[in-house]
Structures are given as structure tokens and as C-alpha cells.
N, CA, C and O atoms as a DFTB+ gen file, in Angstrom:
232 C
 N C O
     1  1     119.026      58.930      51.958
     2  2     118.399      57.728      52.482
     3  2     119.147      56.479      52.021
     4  3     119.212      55.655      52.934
     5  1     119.706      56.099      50.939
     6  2     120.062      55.056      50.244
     7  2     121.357      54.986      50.760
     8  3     121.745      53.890      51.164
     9  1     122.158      56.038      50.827
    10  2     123.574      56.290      51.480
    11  2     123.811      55.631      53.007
    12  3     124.742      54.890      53.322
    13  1     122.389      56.241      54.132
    14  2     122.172      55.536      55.046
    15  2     121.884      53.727      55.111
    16  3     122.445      52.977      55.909
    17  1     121.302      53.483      54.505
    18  2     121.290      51.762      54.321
    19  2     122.484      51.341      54.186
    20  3     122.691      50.384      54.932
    21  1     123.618      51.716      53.384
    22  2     124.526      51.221      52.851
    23  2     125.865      51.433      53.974
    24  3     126.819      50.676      54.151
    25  1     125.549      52.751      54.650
    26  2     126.101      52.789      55.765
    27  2     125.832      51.311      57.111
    28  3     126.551      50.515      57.715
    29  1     124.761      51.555      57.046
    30  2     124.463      50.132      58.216
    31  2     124.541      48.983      57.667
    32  3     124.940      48.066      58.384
    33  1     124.200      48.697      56.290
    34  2     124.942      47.252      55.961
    35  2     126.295      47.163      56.011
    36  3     126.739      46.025      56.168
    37  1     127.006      47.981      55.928
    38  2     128.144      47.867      56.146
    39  2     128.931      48.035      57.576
    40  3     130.053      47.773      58.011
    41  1     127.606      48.671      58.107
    42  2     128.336      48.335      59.925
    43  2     127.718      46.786      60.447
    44  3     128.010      46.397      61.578
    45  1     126.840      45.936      59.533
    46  2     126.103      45.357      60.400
    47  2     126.972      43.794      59.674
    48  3     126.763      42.713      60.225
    49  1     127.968      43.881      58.358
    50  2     128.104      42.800      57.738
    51  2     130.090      42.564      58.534
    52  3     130.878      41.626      58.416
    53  1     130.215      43.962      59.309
    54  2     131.302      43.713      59.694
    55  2     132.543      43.256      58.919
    56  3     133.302      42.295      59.046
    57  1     132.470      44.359      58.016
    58  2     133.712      44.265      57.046
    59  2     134.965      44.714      57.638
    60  3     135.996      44.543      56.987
    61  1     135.020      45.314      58.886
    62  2     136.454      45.781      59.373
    63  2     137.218      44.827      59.699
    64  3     136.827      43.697      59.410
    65  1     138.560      44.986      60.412
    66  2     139.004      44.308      60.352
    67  2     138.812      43.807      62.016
    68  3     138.647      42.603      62.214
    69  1     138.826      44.349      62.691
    70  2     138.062      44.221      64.531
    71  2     136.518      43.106      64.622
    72  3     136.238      42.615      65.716
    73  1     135.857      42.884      63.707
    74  2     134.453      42.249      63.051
    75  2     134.759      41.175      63.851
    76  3     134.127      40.887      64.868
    77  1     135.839      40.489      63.369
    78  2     135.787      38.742      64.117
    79  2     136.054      38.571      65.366
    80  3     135.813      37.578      66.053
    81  1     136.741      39.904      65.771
    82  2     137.140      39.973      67.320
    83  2     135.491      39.770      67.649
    84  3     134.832      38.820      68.071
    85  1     135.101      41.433      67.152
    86  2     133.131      41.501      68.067
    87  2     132.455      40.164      67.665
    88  3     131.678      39.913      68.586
    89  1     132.417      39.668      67.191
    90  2     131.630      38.553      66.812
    91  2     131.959      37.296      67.551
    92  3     131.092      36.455      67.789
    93  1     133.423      37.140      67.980
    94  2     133.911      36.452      69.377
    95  2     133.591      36.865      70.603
    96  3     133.196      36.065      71.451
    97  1     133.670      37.640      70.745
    98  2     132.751      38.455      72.038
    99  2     131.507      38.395      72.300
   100  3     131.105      38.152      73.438
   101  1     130.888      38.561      71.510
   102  2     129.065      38.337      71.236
   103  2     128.671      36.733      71.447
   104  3     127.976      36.358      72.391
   105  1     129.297      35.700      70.276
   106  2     129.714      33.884      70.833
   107  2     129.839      33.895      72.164
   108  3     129.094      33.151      72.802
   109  1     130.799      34.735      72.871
   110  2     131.055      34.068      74.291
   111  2     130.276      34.650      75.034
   112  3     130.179      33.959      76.049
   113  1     129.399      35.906      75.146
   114  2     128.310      35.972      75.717
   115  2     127.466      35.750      76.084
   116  3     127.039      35.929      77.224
   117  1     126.718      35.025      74.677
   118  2     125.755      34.603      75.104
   119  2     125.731      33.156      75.203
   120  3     124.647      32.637      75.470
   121  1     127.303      32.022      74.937
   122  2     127.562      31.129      75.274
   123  2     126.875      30.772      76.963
   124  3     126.027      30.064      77.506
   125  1     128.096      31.991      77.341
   126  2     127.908      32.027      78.912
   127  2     126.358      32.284      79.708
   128  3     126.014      31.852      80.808
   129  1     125.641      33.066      78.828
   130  2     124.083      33.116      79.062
   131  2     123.581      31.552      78.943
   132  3     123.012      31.001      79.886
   133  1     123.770      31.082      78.057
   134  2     123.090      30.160      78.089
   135  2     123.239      28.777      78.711
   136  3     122.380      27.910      78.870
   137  1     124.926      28.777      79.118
   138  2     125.338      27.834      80.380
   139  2     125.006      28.366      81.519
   140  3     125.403      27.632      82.424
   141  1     124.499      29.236      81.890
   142  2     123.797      29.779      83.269
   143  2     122.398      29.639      83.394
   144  3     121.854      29.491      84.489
   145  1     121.610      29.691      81.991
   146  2     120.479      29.350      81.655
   147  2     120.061      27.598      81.879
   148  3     119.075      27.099      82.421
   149  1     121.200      26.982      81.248
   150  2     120.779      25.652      81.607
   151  2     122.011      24.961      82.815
   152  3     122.339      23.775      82.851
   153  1     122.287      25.532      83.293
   154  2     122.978      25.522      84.773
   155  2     124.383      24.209      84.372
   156  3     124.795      23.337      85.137
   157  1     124.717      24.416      83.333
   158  2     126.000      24.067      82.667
   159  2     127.157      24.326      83.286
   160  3     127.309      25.523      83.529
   161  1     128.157      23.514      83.678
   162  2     129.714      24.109      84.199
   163  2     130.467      23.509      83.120
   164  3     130.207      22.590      82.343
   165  1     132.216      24.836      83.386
   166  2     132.547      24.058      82.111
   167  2     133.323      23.223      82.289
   168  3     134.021      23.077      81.285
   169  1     133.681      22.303      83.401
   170  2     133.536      20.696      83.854
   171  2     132.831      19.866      82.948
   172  3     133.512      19.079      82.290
   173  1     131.478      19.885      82.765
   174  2     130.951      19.361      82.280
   175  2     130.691      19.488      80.670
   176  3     129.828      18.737      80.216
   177  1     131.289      20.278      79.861
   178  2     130.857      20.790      78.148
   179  2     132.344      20.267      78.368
   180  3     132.682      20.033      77.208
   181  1     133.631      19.886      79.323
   182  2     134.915      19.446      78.990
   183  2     134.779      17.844      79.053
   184  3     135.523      17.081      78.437
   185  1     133.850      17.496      79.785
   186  2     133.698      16.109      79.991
   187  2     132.798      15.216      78.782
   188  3     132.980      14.041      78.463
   189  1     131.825      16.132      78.259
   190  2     131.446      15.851      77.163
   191  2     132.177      15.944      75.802
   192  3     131.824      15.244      74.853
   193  1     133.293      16.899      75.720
   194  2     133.327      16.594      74.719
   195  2     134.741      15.572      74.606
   196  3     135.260      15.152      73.572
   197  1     135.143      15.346      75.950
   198  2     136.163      14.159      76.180
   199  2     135.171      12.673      75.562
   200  3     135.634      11.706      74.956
   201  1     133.814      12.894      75.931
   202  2     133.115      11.466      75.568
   203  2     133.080      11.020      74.390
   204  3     133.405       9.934      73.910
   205  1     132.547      12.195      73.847
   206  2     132.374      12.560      72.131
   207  2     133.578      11.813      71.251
   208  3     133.475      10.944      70.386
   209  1     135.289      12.775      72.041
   210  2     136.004      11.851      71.094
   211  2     136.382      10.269      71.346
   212  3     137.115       9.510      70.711
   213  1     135.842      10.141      72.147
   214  2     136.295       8.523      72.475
   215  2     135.610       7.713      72.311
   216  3     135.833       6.517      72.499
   217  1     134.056       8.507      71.700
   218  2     133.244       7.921      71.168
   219  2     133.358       7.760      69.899
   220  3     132.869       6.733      69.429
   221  1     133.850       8.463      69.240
   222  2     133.852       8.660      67.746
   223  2     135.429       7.690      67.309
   224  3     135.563       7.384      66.124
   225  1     136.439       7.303      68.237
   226  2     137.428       6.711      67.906
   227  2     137.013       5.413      68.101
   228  3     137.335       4.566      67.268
   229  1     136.032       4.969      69.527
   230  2     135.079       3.558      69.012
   231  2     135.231       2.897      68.227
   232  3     134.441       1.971      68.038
């Protein structure tokens, strides 16, 4: 039993070396879920964050 825990913390803390790939994959998933969710193009998350810096150089 204890062997098993230690098994899934260790699949779930993503110590391999592939981890940051899946974890980029998973980010852009549900990125994309949620620009479809709030009917986002990425026109517009490019246009914002064009505002952002020209706001912040202000």
C-alpha cells in the first residue's frame, strides 16, 4: 500500500524528464477551452497584450 502512494506521487509530481512537455500540453488545452468558453480570438489576447506594453512604457 505505501509503495503504491509513492508510486503516484511520483507519477503525479512529474519528476521525468517529458513532465514539462505534459504540463505544456495540459496549459494549452485548456487555454484553448477557455478562449472558446469566453469566445476569445487570438487577435485579440495579441492586441491586448500589445496595449499592456504600451501601457506600462506610459
Amino acid at each position: 500500500m505505501e509503495k503504491d502512494i509513492k508510486k503516484n506521487k511520483k507519477f503525479f509530481t512529474y519528476n521525468n524528464k517529458e513532465g514539462g512537455f505534459l504540463k505544456l500540453i495540459i496549459f494549452l488545452v485548456i487555454a484553448l477551452f477557455l478562449m472558446k468558453y469566453f469566445k476569445i480570438n487570438a487577435s485579440d489576447i495579441i492586441n491586448w497584450i500589445k496595449d499592456l506594453f504600451i501601457s506600462i512604457l506610459n
